[in-house]
N, CA, C and O atoms as a GROMACS GRO file, in nm:
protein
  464
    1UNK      N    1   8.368  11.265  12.646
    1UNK     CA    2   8.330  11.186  12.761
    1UNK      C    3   8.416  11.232  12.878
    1UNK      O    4   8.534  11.260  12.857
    2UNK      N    5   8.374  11.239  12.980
    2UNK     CA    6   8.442  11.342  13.120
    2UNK      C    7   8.464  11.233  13.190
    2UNK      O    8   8.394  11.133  13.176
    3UNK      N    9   8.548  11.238  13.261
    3UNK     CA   10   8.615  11.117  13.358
    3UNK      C   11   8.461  11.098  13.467
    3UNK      O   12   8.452  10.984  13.511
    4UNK      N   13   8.379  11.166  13.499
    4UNK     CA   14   8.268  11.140  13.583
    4UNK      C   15   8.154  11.087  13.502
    4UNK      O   16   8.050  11.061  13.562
    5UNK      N   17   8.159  11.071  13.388
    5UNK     CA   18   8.069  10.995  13.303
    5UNK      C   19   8.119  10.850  13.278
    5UNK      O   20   8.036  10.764  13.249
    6UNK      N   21   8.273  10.815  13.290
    6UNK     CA   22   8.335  10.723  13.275
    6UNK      C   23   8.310  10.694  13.381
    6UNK      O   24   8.290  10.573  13.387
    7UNK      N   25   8.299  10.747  13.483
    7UNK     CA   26   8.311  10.633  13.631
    7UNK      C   27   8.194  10.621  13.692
    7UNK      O   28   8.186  10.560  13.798
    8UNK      N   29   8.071  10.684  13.627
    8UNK     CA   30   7.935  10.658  13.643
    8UNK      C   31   7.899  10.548  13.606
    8UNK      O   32   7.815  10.488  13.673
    9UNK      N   33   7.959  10.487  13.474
    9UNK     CA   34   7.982  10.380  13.374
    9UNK      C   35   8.022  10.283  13.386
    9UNK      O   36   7.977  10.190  13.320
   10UNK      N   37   8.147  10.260  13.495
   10UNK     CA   38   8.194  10.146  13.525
   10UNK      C   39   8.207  10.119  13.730
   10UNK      O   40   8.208  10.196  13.827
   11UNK      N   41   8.210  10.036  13.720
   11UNK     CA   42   8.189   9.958  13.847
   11UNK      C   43   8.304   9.948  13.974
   11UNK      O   44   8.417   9.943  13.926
   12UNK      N   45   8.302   9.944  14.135
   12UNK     CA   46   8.448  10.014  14.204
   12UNK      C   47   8.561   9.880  14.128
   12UNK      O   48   8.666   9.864  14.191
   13UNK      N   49   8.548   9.823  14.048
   13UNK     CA   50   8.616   9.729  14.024
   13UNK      C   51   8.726   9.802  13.901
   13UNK      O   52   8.843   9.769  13.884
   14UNK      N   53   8.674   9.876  13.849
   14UNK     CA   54   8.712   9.937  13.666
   14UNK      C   55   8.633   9.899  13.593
   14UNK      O   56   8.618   9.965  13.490
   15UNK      N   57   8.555   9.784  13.611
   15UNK     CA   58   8.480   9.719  13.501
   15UNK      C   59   8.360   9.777  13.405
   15UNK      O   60   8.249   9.798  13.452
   16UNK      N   61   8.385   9.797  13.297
   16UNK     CA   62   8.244   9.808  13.276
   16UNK      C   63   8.137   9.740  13.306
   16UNK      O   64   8.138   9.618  13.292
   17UNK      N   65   7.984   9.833  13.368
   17UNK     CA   66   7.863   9.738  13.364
   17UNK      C   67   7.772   9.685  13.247
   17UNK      O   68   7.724   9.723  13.141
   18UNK      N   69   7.773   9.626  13.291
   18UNK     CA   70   7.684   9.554  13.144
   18UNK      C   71   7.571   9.661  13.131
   18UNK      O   72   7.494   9.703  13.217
   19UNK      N   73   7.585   9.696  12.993
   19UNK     CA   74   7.465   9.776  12.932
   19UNK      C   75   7.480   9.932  12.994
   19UNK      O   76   7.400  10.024  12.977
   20UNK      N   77   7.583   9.935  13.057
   20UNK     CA   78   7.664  10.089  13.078
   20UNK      C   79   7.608  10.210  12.938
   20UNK      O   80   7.643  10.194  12.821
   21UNK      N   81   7.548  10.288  12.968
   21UNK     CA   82   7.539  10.398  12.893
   21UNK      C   83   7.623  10.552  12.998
   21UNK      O   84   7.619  10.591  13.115
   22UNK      N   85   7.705  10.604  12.844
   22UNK     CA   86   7.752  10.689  12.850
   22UNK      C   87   7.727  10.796  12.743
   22UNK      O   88   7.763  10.774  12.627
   23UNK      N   89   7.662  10.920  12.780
   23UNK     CA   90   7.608  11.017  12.707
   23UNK      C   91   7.701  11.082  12.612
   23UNK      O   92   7.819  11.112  12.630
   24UNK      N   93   7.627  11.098  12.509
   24UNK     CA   94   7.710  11.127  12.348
   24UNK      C   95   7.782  11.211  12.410
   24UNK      O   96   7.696  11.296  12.388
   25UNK      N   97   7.880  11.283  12.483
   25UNK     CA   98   7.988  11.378  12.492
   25UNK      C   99   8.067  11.312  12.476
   25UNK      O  100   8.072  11.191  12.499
   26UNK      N  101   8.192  11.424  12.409
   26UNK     CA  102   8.295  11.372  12.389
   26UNK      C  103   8.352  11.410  12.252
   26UNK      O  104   8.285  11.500  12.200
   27UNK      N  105   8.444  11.373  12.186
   27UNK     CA  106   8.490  11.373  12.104
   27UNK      C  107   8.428  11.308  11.994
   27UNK      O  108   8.368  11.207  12.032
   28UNK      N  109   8.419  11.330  11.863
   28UNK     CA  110   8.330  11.308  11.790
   28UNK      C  111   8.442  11.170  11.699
   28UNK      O  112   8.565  11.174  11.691
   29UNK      N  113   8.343  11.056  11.639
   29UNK     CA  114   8.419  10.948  11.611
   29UNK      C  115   8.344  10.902  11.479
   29UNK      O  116   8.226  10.924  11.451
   30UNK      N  117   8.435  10.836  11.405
   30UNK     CA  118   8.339  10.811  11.301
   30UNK      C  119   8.334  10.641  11.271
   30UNK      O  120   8.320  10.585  11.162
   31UNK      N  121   8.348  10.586  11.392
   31UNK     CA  122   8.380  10.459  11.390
   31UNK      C  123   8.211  10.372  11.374
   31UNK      O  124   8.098  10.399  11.417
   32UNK      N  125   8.256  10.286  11.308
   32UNK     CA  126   8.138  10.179  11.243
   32UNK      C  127   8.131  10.086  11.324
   32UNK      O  128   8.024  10.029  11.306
   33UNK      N  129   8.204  10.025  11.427
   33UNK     CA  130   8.229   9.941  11.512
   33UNK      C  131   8.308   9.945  11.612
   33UNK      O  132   8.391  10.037  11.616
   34UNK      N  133   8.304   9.820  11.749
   34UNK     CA  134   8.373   9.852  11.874
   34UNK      C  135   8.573   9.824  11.786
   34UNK      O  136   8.681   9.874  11.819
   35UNK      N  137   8.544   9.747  11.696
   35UNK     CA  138   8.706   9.730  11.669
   35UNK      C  139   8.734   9.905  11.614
   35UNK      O  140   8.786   9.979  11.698
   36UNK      N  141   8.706   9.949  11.511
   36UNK     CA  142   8.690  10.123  11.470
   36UNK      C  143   8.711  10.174  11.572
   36UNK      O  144   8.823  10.225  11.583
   37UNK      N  145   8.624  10.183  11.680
   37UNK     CA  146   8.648  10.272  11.800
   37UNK      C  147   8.799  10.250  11.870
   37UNK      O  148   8.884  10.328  11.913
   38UNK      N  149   8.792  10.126  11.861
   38UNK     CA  150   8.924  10.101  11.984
   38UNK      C  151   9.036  10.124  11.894
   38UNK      O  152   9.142  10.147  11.952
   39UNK      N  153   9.044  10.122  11.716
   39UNK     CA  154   9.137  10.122  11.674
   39UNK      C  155   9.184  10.275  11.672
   39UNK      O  156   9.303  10.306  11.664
   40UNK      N  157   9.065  10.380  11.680
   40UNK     CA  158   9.111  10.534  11.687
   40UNK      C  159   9.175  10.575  11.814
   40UNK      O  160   9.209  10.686  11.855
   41UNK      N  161   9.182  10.461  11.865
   41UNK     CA  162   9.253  10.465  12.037
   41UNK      C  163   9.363  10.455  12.061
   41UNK      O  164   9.414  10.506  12.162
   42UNK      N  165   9.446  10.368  11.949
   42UNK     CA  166   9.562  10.249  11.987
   42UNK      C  167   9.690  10.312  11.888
   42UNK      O  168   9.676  10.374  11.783
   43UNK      N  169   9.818  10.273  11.957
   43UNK     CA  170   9.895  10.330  11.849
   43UNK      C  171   9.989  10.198  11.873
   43UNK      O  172   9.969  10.138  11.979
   44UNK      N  173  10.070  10.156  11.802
   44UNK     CA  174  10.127  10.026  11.799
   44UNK      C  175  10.288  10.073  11.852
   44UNK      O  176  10.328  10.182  11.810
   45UNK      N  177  10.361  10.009  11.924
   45UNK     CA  178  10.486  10.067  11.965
   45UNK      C  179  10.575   9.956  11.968
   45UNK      O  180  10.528   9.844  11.945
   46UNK      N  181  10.716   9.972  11.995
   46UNK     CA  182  10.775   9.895  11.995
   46UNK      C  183  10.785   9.782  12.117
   46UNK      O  184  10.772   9.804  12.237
   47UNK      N  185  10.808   9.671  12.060
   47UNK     CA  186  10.799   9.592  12.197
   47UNK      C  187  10.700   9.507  12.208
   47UNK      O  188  10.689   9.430  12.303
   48UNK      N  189  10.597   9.516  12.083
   48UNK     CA  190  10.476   9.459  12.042
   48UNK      C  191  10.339   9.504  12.162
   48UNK      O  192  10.235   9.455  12.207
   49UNK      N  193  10.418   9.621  12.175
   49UNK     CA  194  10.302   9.652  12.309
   49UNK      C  195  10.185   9.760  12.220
   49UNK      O  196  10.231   9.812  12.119
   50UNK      N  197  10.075   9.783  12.247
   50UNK     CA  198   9.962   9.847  12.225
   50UNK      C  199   9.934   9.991  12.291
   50UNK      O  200   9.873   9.976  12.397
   51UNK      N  201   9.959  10.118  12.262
   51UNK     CA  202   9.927  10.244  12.320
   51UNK      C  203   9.826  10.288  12.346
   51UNK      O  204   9.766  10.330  12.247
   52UNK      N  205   9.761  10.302  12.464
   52UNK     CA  206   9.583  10.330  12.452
   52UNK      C  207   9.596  10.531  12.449
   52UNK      O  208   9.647  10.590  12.545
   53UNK      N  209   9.557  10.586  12.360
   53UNK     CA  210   9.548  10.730  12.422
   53UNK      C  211   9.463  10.760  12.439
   53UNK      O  212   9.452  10.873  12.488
   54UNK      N  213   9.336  10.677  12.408
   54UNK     CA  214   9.192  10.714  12.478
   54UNK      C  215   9.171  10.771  12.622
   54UNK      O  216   9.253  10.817  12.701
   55UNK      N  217   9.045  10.754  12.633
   55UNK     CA  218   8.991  10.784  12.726
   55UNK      C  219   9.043  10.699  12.860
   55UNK      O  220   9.075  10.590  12.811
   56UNK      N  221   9.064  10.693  12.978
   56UNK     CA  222   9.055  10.610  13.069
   56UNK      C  223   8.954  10.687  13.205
   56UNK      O  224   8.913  10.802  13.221
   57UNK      N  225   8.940  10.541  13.300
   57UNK     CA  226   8.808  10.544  13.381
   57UNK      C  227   8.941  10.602  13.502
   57UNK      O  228   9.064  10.606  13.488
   58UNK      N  229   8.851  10.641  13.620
   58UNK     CA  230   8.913  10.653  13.778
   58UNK      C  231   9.018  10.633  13.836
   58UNK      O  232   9.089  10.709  13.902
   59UNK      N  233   9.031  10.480  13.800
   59UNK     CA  234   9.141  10.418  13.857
   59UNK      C  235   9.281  10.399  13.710
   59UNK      O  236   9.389  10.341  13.722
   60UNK      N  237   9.244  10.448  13.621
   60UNK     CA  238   9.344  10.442  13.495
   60UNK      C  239   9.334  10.350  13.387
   60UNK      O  240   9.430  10.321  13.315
   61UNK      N  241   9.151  10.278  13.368
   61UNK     CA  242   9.162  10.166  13.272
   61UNK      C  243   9.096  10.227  13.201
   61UNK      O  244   8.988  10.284  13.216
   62UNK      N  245   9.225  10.206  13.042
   62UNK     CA  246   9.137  10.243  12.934
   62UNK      C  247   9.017  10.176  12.915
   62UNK      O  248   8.998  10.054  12.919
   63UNK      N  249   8.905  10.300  12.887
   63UNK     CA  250   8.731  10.234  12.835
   63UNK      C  251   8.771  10.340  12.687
   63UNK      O  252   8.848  10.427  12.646
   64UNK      N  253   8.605  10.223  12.636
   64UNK     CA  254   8.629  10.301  12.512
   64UNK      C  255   8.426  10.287  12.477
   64UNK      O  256   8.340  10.210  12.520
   65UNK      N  257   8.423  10.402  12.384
   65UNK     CA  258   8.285  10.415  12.405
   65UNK      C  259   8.226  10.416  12.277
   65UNK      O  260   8.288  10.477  12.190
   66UNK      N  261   8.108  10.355  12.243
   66UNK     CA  262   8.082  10.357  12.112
   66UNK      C  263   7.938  10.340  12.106
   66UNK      O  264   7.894  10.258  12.187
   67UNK      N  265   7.850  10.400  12.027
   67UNK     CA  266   7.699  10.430  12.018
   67UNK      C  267   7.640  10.384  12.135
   67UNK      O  268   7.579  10.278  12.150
   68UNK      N  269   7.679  10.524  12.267
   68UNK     CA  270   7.660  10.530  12.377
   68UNK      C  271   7.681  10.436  12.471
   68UNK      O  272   7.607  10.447  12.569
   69UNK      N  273   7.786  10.316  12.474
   69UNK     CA  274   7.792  10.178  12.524
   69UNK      C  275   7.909  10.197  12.564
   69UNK      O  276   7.976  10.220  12.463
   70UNK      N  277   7.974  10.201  12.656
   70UNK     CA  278   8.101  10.176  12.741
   70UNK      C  279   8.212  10.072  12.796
   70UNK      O  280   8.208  10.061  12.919
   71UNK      N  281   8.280  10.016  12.751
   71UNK     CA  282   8.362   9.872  12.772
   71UNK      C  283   8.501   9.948  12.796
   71UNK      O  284   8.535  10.063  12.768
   72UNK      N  285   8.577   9.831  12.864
   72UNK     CA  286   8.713   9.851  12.891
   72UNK      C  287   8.790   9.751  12.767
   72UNK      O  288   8.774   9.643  12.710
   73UNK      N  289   8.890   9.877  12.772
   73UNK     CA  290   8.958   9.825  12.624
   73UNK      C  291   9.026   9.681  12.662
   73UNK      O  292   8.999   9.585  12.590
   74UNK      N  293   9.100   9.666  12.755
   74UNK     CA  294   9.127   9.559  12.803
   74UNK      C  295   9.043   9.462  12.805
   74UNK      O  296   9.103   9.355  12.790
   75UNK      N  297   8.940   9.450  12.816
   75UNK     CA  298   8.827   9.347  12.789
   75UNK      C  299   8.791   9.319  12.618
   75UNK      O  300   8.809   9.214  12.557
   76UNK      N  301   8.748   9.420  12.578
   76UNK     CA  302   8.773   9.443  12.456
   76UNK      C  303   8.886   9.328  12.346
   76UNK      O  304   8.874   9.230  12.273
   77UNK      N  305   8.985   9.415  12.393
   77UNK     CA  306   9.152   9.359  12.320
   77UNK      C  307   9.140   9.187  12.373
   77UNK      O  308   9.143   9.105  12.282
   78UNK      N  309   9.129   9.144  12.491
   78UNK     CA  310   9.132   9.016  12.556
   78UNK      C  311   9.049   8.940  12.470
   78UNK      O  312   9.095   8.839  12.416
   79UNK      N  313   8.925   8.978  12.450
   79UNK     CA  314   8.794   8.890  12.405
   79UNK      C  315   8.849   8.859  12.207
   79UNK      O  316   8.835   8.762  12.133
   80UNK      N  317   8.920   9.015  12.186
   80UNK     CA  318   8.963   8.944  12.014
   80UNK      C  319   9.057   8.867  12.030
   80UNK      O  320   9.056   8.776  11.946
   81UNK      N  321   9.183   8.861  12.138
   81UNK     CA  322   9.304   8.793  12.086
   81UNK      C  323   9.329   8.690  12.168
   81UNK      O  324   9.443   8.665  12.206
   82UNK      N  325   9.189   8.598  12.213
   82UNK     CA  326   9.183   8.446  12.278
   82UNK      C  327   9.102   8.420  12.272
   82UNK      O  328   9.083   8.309  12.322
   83UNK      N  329   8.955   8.501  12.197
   83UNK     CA  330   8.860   8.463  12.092
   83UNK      C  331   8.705   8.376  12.236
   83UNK      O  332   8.611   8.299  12.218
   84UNK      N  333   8.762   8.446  12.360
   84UNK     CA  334   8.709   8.406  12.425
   84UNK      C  335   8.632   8.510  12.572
   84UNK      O  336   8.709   8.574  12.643
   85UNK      N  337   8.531   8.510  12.589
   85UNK     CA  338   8.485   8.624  12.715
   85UNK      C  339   8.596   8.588  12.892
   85UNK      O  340   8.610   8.492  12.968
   86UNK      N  341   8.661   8.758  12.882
   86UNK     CA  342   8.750   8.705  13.045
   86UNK      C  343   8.648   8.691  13.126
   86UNK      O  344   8.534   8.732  13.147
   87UNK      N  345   8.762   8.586  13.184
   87UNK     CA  346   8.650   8.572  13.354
   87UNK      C  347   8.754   8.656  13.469
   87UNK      O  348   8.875   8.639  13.487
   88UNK      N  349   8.666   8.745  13.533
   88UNK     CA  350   8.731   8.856  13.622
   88UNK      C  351   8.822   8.951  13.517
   88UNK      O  352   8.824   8.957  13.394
   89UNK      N  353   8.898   9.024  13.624
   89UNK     CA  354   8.954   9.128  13.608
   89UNK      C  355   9.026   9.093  13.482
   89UNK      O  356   9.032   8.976  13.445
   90UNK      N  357   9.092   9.212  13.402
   90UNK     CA  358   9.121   9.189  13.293
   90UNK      C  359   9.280   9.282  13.309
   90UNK      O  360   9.264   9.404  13.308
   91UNK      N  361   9.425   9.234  13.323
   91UNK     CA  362   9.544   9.336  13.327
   91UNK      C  363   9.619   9.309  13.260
   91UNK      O  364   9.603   9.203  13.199
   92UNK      N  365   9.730   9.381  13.237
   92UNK     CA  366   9.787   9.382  13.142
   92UNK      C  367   9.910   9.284  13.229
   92UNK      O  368   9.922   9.301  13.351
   93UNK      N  369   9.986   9.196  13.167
   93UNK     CA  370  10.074   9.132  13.216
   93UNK      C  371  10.238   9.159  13.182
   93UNK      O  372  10.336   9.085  13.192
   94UNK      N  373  10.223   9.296  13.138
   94UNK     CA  374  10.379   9.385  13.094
   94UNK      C  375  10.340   9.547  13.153
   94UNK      O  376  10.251   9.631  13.163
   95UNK      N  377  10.500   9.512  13.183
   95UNK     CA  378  10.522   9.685  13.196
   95UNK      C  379  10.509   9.821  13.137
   95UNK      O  380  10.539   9.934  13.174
   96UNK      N  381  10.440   9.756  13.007
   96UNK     CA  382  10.438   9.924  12.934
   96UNK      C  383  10.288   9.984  13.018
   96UNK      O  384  10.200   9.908  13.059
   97UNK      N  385  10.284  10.131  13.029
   97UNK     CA  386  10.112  10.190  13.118
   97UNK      C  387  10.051  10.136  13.003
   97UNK      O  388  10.084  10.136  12.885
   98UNK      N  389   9.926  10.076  13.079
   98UNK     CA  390   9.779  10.080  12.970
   98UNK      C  391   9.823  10.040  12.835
   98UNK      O  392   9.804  10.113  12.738
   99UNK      N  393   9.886   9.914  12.825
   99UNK     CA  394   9.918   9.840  12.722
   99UNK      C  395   9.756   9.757  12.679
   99UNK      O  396   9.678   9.707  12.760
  100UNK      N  397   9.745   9.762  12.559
  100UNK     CA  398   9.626   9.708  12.527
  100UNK      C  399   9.619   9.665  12.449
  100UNK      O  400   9.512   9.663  12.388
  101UNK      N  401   9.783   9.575  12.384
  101UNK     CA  402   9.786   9.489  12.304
  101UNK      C  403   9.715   9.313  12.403
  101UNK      O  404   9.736   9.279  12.520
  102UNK      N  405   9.635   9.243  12.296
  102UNK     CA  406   9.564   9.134  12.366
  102UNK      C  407   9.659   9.000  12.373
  102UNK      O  408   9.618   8.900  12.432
  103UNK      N  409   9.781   9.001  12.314
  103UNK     CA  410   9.882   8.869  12.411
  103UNK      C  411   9.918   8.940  12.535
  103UNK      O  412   9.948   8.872  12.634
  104UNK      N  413   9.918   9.064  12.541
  104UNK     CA  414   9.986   9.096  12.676
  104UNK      C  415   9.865   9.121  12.785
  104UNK      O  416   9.859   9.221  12.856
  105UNK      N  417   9.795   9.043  12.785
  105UNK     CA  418   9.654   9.080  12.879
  105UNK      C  419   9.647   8.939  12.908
  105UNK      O  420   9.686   8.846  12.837
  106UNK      N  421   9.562   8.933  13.087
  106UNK     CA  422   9.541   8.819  13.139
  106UNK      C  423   9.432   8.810  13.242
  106UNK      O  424   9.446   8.874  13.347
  107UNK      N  425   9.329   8.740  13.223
  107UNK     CA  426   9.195   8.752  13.308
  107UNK      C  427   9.243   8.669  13.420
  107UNK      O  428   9.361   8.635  13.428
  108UNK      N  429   9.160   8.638  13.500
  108UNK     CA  430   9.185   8.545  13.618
  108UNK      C  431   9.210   8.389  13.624
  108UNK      O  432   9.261   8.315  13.708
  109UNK      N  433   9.161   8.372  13.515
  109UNK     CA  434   9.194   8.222  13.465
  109UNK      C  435   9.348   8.167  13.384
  109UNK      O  436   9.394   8.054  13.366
  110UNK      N  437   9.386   8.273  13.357
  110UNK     CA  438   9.540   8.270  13.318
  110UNK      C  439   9.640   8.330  13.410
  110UNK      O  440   9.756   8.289  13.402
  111UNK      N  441   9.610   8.422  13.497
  111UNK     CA  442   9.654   8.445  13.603
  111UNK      C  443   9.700   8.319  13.729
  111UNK      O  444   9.794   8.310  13.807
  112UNK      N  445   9.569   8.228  13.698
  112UNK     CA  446   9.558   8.112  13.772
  112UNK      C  447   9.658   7.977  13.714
  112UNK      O  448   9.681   7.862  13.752
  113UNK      N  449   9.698   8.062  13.605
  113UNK     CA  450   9.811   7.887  13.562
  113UNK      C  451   9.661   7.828  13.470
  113UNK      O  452   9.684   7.722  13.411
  114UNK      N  453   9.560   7.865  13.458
  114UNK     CA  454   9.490   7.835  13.333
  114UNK      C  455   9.541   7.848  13.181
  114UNK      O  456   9.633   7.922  13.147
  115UNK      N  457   9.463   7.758  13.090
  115UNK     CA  458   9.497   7.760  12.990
  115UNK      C  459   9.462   7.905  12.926
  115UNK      O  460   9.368   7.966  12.979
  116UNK      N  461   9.527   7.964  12.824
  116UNK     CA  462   9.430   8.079  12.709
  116UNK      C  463   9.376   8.083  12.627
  116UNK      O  464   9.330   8.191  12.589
   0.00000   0.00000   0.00000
């Protein structure tokens, strides 16, 4: 997947668009699911932080791509580890780059002094 297929894919925001197709290039994966995919992505580090070495979009957010469908891992990681869809932007709330462990991520509603 080429950084101009990634940013064909997602929106001036980083976001992926809903129903984003991104053409089979790329590196070949043998993942059964979006967790499979994102897990051939992630390397676990110290600090309880999450390593993305995937792919990332334009502006530097890891996406991750799976039977031609395009999401940001950050959305992704957020939606398993508060079991809930973010509302707005999705960042990481620590200093490690492109951390994509999901306690360390925060949509706009936790950003806001909302609950998680």
């Amino acid at each position: 997947m080429t950084e101009e297929e990634i940013a064909a894919a997602l929106d001036s925001a980083g976001e992926a668009r809903p129903g984003a197709s991104v053409p089979g290039r790329g590196r070949r994966s043998s993942a059964q699911s979006w967790e499979d995919a994102f897990a051939e992505r992630t390397v676990a580090v110290e600090g309880g932080h999450l390593h993305w070495s995937g792919s990332t979009g334009q502006r530097g957010t890891p996406v991750v791509a799976w039977r031609g469908q395009v999401e940001t891992a950050y959305r992704l990681s957020f939606r398993w580890h508060h079991g809930r869809e973010p509302e707005g932007n999705v960042r990481p709330t620590c200093d490690y780059p492109c951390c994509v462990a999901g306690g360390h991520l925060a949509d706009r509603v936790i950003r806001e002094g909302g609950a998680a």
